[in-house]
N, C-alpha and C positions, 0 to 999 in steps of 0.2 A: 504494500500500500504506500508509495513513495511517486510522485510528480512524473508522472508521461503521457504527450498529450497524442502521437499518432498514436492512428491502427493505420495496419498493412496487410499486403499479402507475402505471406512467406517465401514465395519465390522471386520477390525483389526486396529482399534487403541488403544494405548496406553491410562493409564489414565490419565498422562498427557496431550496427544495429545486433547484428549475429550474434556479438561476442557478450550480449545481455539480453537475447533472447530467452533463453532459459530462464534469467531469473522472471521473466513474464510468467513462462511457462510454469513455472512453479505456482506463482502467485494464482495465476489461472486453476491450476490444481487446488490451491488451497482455499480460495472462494467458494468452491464448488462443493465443495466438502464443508464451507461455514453453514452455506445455504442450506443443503442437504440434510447437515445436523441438525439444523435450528427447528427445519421441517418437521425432525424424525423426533425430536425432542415436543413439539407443536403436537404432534399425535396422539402421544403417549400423554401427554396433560391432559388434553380434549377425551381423552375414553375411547379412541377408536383405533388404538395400536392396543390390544390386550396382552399381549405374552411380554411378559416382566424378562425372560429370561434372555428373549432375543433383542429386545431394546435395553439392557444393560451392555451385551456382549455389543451391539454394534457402537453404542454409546461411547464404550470404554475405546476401541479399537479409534476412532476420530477421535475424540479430545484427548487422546494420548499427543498426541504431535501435531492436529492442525495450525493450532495457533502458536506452540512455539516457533514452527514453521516461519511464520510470518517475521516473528522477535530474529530467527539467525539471516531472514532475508536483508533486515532492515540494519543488521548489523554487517552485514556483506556489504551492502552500500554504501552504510557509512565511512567505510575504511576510504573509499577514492571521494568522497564529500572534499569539495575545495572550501578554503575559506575559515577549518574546523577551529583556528585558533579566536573568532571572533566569538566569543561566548553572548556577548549579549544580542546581537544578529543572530546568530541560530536558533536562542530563545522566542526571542522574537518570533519568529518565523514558525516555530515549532508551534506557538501560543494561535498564532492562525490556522495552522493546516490540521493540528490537535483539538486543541479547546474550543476552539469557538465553535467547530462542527457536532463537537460533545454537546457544547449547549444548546446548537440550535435543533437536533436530532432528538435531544433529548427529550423537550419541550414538545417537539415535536410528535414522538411517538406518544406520550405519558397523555398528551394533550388529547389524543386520537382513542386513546385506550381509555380513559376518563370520561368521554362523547360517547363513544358504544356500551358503557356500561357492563351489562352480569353478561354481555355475548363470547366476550374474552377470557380467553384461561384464566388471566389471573387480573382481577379487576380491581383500579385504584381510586383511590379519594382526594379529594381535593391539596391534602397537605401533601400527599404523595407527588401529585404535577408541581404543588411548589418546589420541592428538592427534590425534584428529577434528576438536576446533572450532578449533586456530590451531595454524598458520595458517588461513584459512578455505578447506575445500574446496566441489569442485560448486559447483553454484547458491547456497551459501549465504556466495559472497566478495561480495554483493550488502547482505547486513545489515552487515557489517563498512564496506565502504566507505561506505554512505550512513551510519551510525552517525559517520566519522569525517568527514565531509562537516557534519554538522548539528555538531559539536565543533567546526570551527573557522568555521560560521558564528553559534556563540551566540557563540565569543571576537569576532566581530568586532561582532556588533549590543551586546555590552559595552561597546567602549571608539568605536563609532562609529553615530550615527543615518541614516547611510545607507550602510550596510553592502552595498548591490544596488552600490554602483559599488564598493566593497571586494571583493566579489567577484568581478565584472566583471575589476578587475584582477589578482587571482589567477589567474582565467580565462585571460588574455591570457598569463598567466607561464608557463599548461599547455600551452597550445598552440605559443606561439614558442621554448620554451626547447629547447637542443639537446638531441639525445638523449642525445648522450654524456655529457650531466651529469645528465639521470634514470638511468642506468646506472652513475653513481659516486658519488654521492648521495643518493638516494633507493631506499630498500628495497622489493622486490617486494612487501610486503604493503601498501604505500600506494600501488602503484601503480592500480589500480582506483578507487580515489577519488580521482585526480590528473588520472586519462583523464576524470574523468566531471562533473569540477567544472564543467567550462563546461555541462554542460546543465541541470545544478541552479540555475546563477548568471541561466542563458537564463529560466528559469522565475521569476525571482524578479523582474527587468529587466520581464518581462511583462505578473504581477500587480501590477507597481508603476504601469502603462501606466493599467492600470483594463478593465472589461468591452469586449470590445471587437465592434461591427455586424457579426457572421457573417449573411450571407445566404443562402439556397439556390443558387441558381446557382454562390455560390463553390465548392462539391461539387466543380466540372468542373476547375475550378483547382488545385483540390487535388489531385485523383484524377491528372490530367493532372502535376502537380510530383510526384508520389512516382515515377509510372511511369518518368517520364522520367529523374531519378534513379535509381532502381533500377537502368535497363536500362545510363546512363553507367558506374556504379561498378560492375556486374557484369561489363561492359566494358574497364575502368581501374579497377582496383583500387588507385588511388595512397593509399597510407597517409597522404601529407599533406594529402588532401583528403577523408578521413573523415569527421573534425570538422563540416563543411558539408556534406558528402551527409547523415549523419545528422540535423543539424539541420533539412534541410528535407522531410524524413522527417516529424521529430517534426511538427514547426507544421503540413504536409499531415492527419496524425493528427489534430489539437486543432482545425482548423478539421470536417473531415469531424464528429466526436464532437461540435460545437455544431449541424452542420446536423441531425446524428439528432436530437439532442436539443430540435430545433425542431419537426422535421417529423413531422405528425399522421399519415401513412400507416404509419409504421412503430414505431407504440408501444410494441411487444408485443419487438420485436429491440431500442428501446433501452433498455424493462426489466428485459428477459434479458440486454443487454450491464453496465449498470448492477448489478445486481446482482451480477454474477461480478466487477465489479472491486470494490463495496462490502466481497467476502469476497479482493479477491484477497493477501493475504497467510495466510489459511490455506490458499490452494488454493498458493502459491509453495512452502509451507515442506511440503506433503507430497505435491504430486502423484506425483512420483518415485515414491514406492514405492507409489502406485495402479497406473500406469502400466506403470514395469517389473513389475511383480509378473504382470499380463496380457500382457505379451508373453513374459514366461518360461512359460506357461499354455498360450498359441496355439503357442509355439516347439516346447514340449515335445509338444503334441497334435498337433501336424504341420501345422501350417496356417502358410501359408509367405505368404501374398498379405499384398502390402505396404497395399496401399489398406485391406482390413480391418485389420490390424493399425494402422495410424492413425485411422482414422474409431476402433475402441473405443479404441484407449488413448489420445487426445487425448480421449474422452466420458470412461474412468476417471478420469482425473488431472484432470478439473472437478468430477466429480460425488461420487468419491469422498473428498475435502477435504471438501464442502460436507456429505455426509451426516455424517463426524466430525465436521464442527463443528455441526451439530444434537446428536448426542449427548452432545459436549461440554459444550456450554449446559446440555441437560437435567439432567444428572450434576454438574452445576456442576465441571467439572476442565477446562474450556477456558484458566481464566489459569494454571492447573498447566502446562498444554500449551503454552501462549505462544500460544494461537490467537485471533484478535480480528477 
């Protein structure tokens, strides 16, 4: 979810354009999987996904790594960011492309959800649409935490030029420090950007590596470590082995997204993937109410089948982002919106 404004077609790109296609393509992966989730999640609230067993297992298998996914992207990028020494410019900047879409999404949704009433999973009140944006709810403790993630990695590339092994060590302080001192020290609202620091710091450790020889073949390797992953941790759900299951999640992810992005057979899926993640933070910040809006739609009109109710509302909650932020653009009130 980072600033790009073409789409293309995948067989005229540039070489530079190439050499970050994949991280599109990831992000295109990884929206599709928010959506998909929020959808599958949407079901399971509403009463009309019944088996507990198979909506924990698919549950658990996405939000093992979707979104830290996002944290080691935005730290991949950060590493070639120009300019990283000007702290209060980057704040700056981050307070726009962050915050202000937090609040107006915010208000936004809670205000929409407050209008419809007992139709919605989970229905608010008035002081609820007041403090909508903060703490941060929903999907949207995602801008706050990477907001506070890029704050204290401008303070460190300030007062340090290799601020990936500064990180690195904050990293190591997230991961090994006991719990019981994130529980009497540290506030629940930093806690989402404390769990997520090491994938940000993994992305940045990365881009500092340099480009690095994906081959085809590695596909099998990859495909082969997510699976096998997957099936251990949905097996063993040990909370202190997270951190690593998710990690070799992400990397299985970023190697597959350089093999699309290599491979000529499949153009057409890695400009359709590229694309959706190009936009994917206006499709983050409104698919929700594409989404639920049609499954309160199907709920109401009597149609009960789960597989329909995903296949459309994981297509609403991509498509209908993408047509508002065409007519955002046109109308020019997309930076009104925070969409980009």
């Amino acid at each position: 979810m980072i600033d790009t404004e073409a789409t293309f077609s995948a067989s005229a790109l540039t070489s530079d354009r190439q050499r970050i296609l994949w991280i599109d393509i990831a992000r295109g992966i990884g929206i599709l999987l928010v959506v998909f989730g929020h959808s599958w999640r949407g079901l399971h609230s509403a009463g009309i996904l019944h088996d507990d067993h198979l909506f924990v297992a698919v549950d658990r298998a996405i939000y093992l790594f979707h979104m830290p996914l996002f944290f080691f992207i935005s730290g991949y990028l950060y590493y070639g960011m120009k300019n990283k020494k000007n702290m209060l410019k980057n704040i700056r900047r981050n307070v726009y492309t962050l915050i202000y879409p937090l609040f107006v999404w915010s208000y936004f949704q809670y205000g929409i959800k407050y209008a419809a009433g007992d139709i919605v999973n989970n229905p608010v009140n008035l002081n609820d649409f007041i403090y909508a944006p903060f703490p941060p709810k929903d999907m949207f403790w995602f801008l706050w935490a990477l907001f506070l993630i890029y704050t204290i990695t401008h303070l460190l590339a300030k007062i340090s030029n290799n601020n990936g092994l500064l990180l690195l060590a904050v990293s190591a302080f997230t991961i090994f420090a006991p719990k019981s001192l994130y529980a009497a020290y540290i506030p629940g609202t930093f806690g989402p950007a404390i769990q997520n620091l090491p994938y940000f710091a993994l992305g940045v450790l990365l881009a500092g590596v340099g480009r690095l020889n994906v081959q085809p073949r590695m596909a099998i390797f990859a495909v082969a470590a997510f699976a096998g992953t997957e099936l251990l941790f949905a097996h063993f759900p040990v909370t202190a082995a997270r951190t690593a299951a998710a990690t070799v999640c992400i990397l299985a992810v970023a190697v597959l997204s350089q093999v699309i992005a290599q491979y000529r057979r499949v153009d057409a899926v890695a400009a359709w993937l590229a694309i959706l993640g190009v936009h994917s933070m206006s499709i983050y910040l409104a698919h929700v109410i594409f989404s639920s809006s049609l499954r309160i739609g199907l709920h109401l009109s009597g149609i009960q089948s789960v597989m329909l109710h995903l296949l459309l509302g994981t297509m609403a909650g991509v498509v209908g982002p993408l047509i508002l932020y065409r007519f955002a653009v046109r109308y020019k009130t997309n930076r009104l919106l925070g969409l980009r």
